[in-house]
N, C-alpha and C positions, 0 to 999 in steps of 0.2 A: 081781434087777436093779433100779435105781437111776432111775426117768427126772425128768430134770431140771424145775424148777420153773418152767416159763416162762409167761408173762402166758396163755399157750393153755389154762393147767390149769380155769382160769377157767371157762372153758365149760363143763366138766363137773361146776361149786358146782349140785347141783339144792339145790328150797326144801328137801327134805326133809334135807340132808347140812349146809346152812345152819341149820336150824333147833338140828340137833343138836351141831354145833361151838359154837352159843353156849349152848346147856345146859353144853358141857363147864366153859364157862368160871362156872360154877359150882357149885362143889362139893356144897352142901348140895339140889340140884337130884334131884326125885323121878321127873322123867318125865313127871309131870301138864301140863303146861304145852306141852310139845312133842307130847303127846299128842293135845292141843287142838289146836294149830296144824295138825298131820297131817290131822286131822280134817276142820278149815277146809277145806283143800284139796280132800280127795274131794267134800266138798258143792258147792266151788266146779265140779270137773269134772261135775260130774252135770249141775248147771244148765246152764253150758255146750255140753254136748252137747245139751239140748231148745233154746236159745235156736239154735244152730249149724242146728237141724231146724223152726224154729217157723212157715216158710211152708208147711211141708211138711203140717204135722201140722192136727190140729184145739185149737191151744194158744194162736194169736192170739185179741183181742178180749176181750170184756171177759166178768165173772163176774153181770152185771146186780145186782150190791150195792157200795155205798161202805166204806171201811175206818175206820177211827176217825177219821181225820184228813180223812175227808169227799171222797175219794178215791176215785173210780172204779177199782176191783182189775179187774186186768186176768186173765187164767188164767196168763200164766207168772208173775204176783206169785205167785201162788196156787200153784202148780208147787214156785219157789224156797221159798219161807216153809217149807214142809210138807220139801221136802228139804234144808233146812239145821238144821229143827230132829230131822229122825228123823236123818242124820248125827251129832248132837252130845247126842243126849238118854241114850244108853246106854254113854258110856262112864266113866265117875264120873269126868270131869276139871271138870265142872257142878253147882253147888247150884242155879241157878235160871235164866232164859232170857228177856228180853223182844223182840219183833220191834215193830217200826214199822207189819203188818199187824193186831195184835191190841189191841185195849184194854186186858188184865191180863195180868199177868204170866204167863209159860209157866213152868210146873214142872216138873221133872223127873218120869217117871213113878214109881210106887210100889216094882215091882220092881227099879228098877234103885238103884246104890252114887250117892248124892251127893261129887261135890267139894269144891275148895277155890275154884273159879271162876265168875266170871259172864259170862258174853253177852251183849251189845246189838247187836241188829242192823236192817239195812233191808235185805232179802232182794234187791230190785230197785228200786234206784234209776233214776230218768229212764223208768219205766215209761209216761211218755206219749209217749216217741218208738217204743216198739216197732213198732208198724204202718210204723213211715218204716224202719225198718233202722237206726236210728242209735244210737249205742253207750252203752251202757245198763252196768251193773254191781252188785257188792255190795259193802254197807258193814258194819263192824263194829269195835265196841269189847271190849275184854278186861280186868274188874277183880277184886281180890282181895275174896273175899267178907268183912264186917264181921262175921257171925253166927257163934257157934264149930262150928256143927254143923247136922246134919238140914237140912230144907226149907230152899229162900234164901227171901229177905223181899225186902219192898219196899226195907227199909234197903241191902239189900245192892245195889240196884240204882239206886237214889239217892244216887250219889257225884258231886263234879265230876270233872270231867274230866281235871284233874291230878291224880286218883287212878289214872289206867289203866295197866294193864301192859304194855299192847300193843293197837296197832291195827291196822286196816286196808284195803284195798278191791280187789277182784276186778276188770276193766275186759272186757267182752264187745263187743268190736268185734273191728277187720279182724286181729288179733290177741287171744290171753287172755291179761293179765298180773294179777300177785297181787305188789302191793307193801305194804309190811306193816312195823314198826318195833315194837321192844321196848325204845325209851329209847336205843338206839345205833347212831342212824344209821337210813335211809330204803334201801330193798332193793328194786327191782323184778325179780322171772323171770315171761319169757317162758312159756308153753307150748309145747314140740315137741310138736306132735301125732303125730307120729311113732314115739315115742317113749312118752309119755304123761306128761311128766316136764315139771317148772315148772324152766326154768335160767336161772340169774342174768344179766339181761341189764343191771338199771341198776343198779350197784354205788354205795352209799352218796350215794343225790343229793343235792343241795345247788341250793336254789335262790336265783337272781340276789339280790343285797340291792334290785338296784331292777330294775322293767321296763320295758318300753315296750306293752304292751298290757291294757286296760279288759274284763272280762266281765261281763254285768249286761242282765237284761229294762227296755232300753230303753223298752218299751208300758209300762210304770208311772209315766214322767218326772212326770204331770200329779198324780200321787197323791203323789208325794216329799214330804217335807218341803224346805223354801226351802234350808235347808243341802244336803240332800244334792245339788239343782238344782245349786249352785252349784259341787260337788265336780264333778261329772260335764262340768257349761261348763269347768271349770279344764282339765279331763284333755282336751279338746277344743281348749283355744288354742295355739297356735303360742309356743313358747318355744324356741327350738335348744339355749339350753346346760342346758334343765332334761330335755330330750329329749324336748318335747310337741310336738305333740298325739302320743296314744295310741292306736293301733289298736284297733279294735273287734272282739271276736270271743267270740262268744256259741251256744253249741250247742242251751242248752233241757236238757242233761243233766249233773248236779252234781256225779256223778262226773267226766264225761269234762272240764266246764270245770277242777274241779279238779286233776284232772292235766297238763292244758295249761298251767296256772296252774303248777304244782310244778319244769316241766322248763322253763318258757321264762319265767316271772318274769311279773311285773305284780299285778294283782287283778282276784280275783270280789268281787261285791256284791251279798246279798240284804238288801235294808234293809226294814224297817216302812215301811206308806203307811196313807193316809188309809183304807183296808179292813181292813188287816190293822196295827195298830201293832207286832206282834214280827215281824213277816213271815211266810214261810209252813215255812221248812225249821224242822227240828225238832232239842233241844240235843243229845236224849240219843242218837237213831239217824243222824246226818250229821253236825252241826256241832262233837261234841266227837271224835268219831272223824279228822273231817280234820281237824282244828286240831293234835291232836296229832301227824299227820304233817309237816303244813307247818313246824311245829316244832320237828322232831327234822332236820327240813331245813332251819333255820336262819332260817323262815321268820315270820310271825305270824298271829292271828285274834283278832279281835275285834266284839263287837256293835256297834260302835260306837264307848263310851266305857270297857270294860273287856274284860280279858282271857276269852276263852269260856273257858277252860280252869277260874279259878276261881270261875265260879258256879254257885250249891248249884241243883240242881233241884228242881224243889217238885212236880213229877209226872213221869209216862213219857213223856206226848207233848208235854210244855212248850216251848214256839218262841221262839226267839231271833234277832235280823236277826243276817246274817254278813258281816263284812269279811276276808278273807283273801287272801294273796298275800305278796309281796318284802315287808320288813319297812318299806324307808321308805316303799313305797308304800300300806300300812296307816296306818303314823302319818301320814301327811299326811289319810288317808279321817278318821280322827281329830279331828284340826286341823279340819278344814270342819265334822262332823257338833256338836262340840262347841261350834262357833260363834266360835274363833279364827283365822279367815281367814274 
């Protein structure tokens, strides 16, 4: 029996039925790749479930050590990191592994088969709202390694950004969603817990070309550079037909503003100040992993004055300021930071 194809079927695309219709649609397609992505996922539920438990448990507060980036590690940083890398270190779809908690590079262990692929990740992003309950997640980039074989290298991990195969971010709030792109189109699924199964709930997003809403740590205003002062007064005046002033809406957590940012248009903005001149998020574990969702979402990012996407990075924790959102409300961040308006 035959049943018809209607918008309903929909509900039942899980990530994992989605992953593997877009393998089909490649022939020369080994399995590695979606192996990976499968992978992704179990790591991503493991977390999940401690984060879902973490008032409960003894997993709040902190590790009383900073992480490379000078970052108070919290215990479920420390939870995630460790389960996302024992998730993805045994199954030869990996020649080498960096996280945003560790200074050098993660290798693959000895015993196990190297791949053809690399990891970057940031295990738990927005890790300083954990204690408030506020939605927190994980970020990750996916590149083809440079090296023909054996161990990955630094080489291998030192690509820009518009080198990536696929990215993406976990979201651990009042729902779990795992939205994720591989160059064709922008994918959010749900978790039914119920179930246990990731299903397609934001089919191929697309976000506004312009927005009406501003995200950005305000308490920095007096450290800004005089341009970016200026960008921020603009997005503040009253203009009706440019559709200003701009709503403000700011969570504290990078994932979750960048997702607000993807479904409802506008811009985030971490710029350099007077403290920090690259500012504080970092190229290789946040900012080129979102850039290329906002992206593939029609969207843009930018440090400023060029594309995140193509610049080389010259280390693992190298920091770059971030402008991302609607595409014209990028180029106009642009325009102010470059000193043409």
């Amino acid at each position: 029996m035959e049943y018809p194809r209607t918008a309903t079927v929909s509900k039942f695309m899980t990530l994992e039925r989605h992953i593997v219709e877009g393998a089909r649609a490649h022939p020369d397609a080994t399995g590695e790749f979606s192996g990976l992505l499968h992978a992704l996922s179990l790591a991503a539920k493991l977390v999940w479930r401690e984060v879902t438990k973490a008032g409960l448990v003894n997993i709040l507060g902190t590790t009383n050590h900073k992480n490379v980036s000078g970052d108070e590690v919290k215990k479920l940083d420390e939870f995630a990191d460790e389960t996302i890398f024992k998730a993805m270190d045994h199954g030869g779809h990996l020649c080498v592994m960096a996280s945003e908690e560790n200074e050098d590079l993660l290798h693959i262990p000895a015993n196990y088969p190297y791949g053809k692929y690399v990891l970057i990740y940031d295990p738990l992003d927005g890790s300083g709202n954990i204690d408030a309950n506020v939605t927190i997640g994980s970020i990750f980039s996916v590149h083809r390694r440079l090296t023909a074989s054996g161990k990955g290298t630094m080489e291998d991990v030192l690509q820009p950004g518009c080198r990536q195969v696929a990215a993406g971010y976990i979201l651990f709030g009042s729902s779990m969603m795992f939205v994720y792109s591989t160059g064709h189109g922008v994918h959010g699924f749900t978790l039914d817990a119920t179930v246990g199964e990731f299903l397609l709930s934001h089919q191929n997003i697309q976000i506004p070309k312009k927005g009406s809403i501003y995200s950005m740590n305000e308490g920095n205003f007096n450290r800004w550079s005089p341009e970016m002062q200026r960008f921020v007064q603009y997005l503040k005046e009253e203009d009706k037909e440019s559709g200003r002033p701009y709503s403000a809406r700011y969570i504290g957590s990078l994932v979750a503003d960048v997702h607000r940012t993807l479904l409802y248009g506008g811009i985030y903005c971490y710029p350099g100040d007077k403290k920090n001149t690259n500012g504080k998020l970092r190229l290789m574990y946040e900012n080129n992993p979102l850039a290329y969702i906002v992206e593939n979402a029609g969207g843009a990012a930018s440090d400023g004055r060029k594309r995140i996407l193509d610049i080389q990075p010259g280390s693992l924790h190298q920091r770059t300021p971030l402008f991302i959102g609607s595409r014209d409300d990028v180029s106009i961040a642009e325009e102010f930071i470059d000193g043409k308006r």
